[in-house]
N, C-alpha and C positions, 0 to 999 in steps of 0.2 A: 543602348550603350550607356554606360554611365559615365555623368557627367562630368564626374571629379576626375574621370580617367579615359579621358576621349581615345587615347595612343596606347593603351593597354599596357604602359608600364608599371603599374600596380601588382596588386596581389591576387586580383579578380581573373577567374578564369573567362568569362563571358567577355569582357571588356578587352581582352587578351585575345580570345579568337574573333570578333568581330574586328580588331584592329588590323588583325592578319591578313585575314579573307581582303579587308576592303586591300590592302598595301598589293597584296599577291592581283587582286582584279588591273593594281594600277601600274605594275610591274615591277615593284619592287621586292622582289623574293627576298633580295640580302638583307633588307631591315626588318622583315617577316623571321627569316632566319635567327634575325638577332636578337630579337627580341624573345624567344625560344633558347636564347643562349649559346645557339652556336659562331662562337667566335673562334677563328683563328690567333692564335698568340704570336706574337711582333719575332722577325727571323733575328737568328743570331744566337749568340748565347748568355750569360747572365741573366740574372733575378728579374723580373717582371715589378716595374711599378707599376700600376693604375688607376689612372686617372676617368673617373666617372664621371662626367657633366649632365646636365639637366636637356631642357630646352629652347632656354632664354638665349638671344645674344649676348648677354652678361656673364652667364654660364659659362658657353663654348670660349667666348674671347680669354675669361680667366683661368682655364682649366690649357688650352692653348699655353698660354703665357708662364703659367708652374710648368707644366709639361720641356718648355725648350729654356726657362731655367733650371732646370733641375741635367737639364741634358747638358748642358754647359760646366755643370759642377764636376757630376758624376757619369761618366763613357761606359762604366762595365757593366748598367744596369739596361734591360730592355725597356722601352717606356709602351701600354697600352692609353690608348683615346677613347673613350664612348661617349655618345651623347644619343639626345633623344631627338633632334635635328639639325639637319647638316645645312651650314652656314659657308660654303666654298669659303667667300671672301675674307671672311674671320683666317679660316683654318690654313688653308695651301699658301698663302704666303709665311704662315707662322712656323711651318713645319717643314715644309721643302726644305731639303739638303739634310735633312737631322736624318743618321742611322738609329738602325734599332729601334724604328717606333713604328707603332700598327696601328691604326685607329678604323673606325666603326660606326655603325649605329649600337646601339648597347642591348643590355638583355630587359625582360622583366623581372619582376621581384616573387613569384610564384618557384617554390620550391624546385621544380623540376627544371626550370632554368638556371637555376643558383647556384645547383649543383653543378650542371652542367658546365656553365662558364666557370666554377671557381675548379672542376679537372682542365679545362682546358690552359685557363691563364694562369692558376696555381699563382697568386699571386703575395709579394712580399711585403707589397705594401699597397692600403688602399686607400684615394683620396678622394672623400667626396667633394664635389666641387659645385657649392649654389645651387643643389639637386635636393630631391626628396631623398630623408633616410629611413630608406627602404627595410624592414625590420629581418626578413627572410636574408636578405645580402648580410645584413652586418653579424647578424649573428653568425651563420656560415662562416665570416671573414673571424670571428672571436674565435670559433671553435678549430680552426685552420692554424691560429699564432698569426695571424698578417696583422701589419701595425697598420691600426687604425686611424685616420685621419680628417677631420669636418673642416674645410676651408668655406665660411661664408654658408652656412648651413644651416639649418633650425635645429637645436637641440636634439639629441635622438637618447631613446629609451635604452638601448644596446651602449655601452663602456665602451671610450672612444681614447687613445693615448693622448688625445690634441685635438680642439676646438680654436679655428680661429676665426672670430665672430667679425663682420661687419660692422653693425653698431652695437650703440650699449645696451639695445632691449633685447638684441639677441643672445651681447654675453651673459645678462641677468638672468635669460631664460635655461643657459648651458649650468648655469652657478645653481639655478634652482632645482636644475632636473639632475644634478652631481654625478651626471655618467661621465666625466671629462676630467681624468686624469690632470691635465692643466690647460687651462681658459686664458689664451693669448688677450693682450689688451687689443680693444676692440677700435678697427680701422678696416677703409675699404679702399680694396686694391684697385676698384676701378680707376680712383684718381690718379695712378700712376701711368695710366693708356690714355689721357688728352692731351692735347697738344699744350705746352706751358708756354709759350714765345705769343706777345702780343703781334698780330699781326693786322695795321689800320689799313691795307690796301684797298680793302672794300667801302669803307670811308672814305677815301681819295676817288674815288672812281665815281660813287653814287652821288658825290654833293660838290665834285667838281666845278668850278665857277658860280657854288651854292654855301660863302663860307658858312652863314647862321644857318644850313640845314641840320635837321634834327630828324634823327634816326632812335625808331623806339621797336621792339622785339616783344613778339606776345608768344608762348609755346604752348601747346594744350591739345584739350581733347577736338578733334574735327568740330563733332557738334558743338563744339561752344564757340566755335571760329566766327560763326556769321553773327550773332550778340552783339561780340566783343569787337568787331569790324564797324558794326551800324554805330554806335557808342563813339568809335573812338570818333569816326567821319564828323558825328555831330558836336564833338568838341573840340576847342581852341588849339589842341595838339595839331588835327590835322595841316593847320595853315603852318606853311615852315614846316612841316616835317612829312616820315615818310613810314611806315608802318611795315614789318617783315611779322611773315606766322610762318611757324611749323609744330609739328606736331610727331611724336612718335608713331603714331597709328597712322599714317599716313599723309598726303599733302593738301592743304584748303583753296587749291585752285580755283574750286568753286565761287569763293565770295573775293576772289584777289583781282587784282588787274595785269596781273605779270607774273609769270613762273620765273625763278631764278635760274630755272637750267635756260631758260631762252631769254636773257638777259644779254642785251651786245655789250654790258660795258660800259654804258653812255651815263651821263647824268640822269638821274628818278625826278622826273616832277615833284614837286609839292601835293601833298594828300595821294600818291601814291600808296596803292596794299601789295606787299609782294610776298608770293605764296615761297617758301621754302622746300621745293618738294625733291631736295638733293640736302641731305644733312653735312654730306661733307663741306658744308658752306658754315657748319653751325660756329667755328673752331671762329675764323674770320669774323662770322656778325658778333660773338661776344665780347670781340677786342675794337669793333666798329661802334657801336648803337652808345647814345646817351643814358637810356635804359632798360633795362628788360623785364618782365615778367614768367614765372614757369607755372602755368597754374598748377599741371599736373607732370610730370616728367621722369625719363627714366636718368636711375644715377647718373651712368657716366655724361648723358646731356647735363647735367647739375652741375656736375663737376669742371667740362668746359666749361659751362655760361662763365662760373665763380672766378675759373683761370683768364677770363679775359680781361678782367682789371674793368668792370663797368658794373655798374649800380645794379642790384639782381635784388629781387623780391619773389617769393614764393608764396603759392597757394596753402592753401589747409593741409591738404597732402606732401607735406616737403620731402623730397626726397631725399633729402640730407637734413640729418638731425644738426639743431642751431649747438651752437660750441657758446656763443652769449646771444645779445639782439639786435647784431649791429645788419643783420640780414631781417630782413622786413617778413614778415606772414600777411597778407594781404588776403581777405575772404569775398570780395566779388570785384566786377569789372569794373563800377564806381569807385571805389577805394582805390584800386591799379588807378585809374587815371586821372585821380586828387593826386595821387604819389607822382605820376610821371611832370604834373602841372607843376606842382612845390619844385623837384631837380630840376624843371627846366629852368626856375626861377631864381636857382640855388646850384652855380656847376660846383663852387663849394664841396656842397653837402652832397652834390651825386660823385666829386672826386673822394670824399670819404669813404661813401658808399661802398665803392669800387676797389677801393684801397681794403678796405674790411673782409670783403669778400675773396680777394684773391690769399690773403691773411689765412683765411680758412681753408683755402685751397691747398695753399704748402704746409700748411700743420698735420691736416689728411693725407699727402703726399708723404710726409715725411715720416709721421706714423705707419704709412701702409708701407716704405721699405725697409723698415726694421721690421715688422712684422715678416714680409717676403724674406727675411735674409735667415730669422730664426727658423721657419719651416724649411728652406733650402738647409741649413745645419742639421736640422733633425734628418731630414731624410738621407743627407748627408750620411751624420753619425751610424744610419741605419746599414 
């Protein structure tokens, strides 16, 4: 199987039937199906938008999120959903109660599906959504009259009515490859789905009858959890204070002393490590901790940390491009915790900090809903 196309949504016919077979061995005929392009179109009547997402969380949530605003603007149009996996919790709260929409696993990009799914959905308009752009779909979609549309996409070689980039190396890249009709200014929507209200109850809880406790957040790769644990243990941070990880890829149980899903609520000792392996905790420790660290992180975590109004430093990888440098780049676990020594020494300069970073957070926020509002017009106007 090839590597770059483990789910066979390419243009590779091998990769395309090894996907199958395995899907069909594990019961999943309807995504085997769909993947072959047979999709049903959404019941009802009126013109078909759709909406094609990828496989990310980031994908499904944003493509969700156009999807039931666009269904709030405009009632006469049918809305489709595809993606390349199904994320329940993202999607069935987002979608429940909205008519006229069908959603799915989606197709391949191999001719014989392209065809297939663009008789069935005959679609009027289509939005790629943080996906691959697939060159068999778009051109099909060119040669069909459906208005083209790249939300958060990599530039595509096939002419697109509308590109709206993420950041600015995406728009640069849309500007250079000149398939885009017009290249919206570059903003991401994810910052509009964290929570913006500071919320310290987890501060009051963990350093209760502890007022100098000090609360500090590392986020990263698992592997680099137990390091960055031994490090912090051995320095002066730990006394007075209390250590939270998490990690996208999963949770660092391993080198912690407490999982936060079994947390009673009580006050954290001192030099406590406590594993995060519930994110919905993330929204809380950003508006809780003294400071934090991301080494590596996906957007919308970036985007909480910044909205909690607390001192945020990033690794080499930032997941959010800097606006100036009042947000730190930090390159190893030494430098992290020279950084967390100096704020702790300085609440000053980590209220700065903090202040700067949430700064950043509503300027992306507010960029990304003028953006949201111009594509809700377009499609609109459509």
């Amino acid at each position: 199987m090839s590597s770059a196309d483990p789910d066979g949504y390419g243009s590779g016919w091998w990769s395309a039937l090894r996907a199958d077979l395995r899907d069909r061995r594990r019961g999943e005929r309807a995504k085997a199906n769909a993947r072959r392009g047979y999709l049903l179109p959404p019941r009802g009547e009126g013109k078909v938008v759709w909406f094609k997402a990828g496989a990310s969380r980031e994908s499904v949530q944003l493509a969700c999120e156009l999807l039931g605003a666009l269904r709030e603007r405009r009632i006469d149009v049918r809305l489709a959903l595809t993606f390349e996996h199904d994320y329940a919790d993202i999607i069935e709260p987002r979608v429940r109660g909205l008519r006229k929409i069908g959603l799915g696993y989606g197709p391949g990009d191999r001719p014989a599906a392209v065809g297939r799914v663009m008789r069935r959905l005959s679609p009027f308009g289509l939005v790629l959504v943080d996906t691959q752009p697939h060159p068999h779909l778009l051109s099909a979609a060119a040669r069909a009259g459906t208005h083209l549309v790249a939300f958060n996409t990599a530039a595509a070689a096939t002419d697109v009515e509308a590109a709206y980039p993420c950041d600015a190396s995406q728009a640069q890249a849309w500007r250079d490859a000149g398939t885009a009709q017009d290249v919206a200014e570059p903003a991401d929507p994810l910052a509009l789905f964290v929570e913006a209200q500071a919320d310290t109850t987890l501060r009051s809880l963990a350093a209760a009858g502890q007022a100098e406790l000090k609360l500090w957040w590392w986020h990263g790769p698992v592997a680099a959890a137990d390091d960055f644990v031994r490090r912090w243990r051995s320095s002066p941070l730990a006394t007075g204070g209390v250590l939270f990880l998490s990690s996208d890829e999963g949770d660092a149980s391993a080198v912690a002393d407490l999982n936060i899903s079994r947390w009673d609520r009580g006050p954290l000792p001192e030099g406590s490590v406590v594993a995060v392996d519930d994110l919905r905790w993330t929204a809380a420790l950003a508006s809780a901790i003294d400071a934090g660290h991301l080494e590596e992180a996906a957007r919308r975590t970036a985007w909480q940390a910044l909205a909690g109004n607390s001192a945020i430093s990033f690794g080499p990888k930032r997941p959010v491009a800097a606006a100036d440098d009042e947000i730190a780049t930090l390159t190893d676990a030494d430098a992290v915790l020279r950084e967390w020594q100096a704020l702790h020494s300085e609440p000053v300069e980590a209220r700065r900090r903090g202040d700067a970073g949430r700064r950043r957070f509503w300027e992306e926020r507010r960029r990304a809903q003028k953006v949201m509002d111009e594509f809700l017009q377009r499609a609109f106007d459509w």
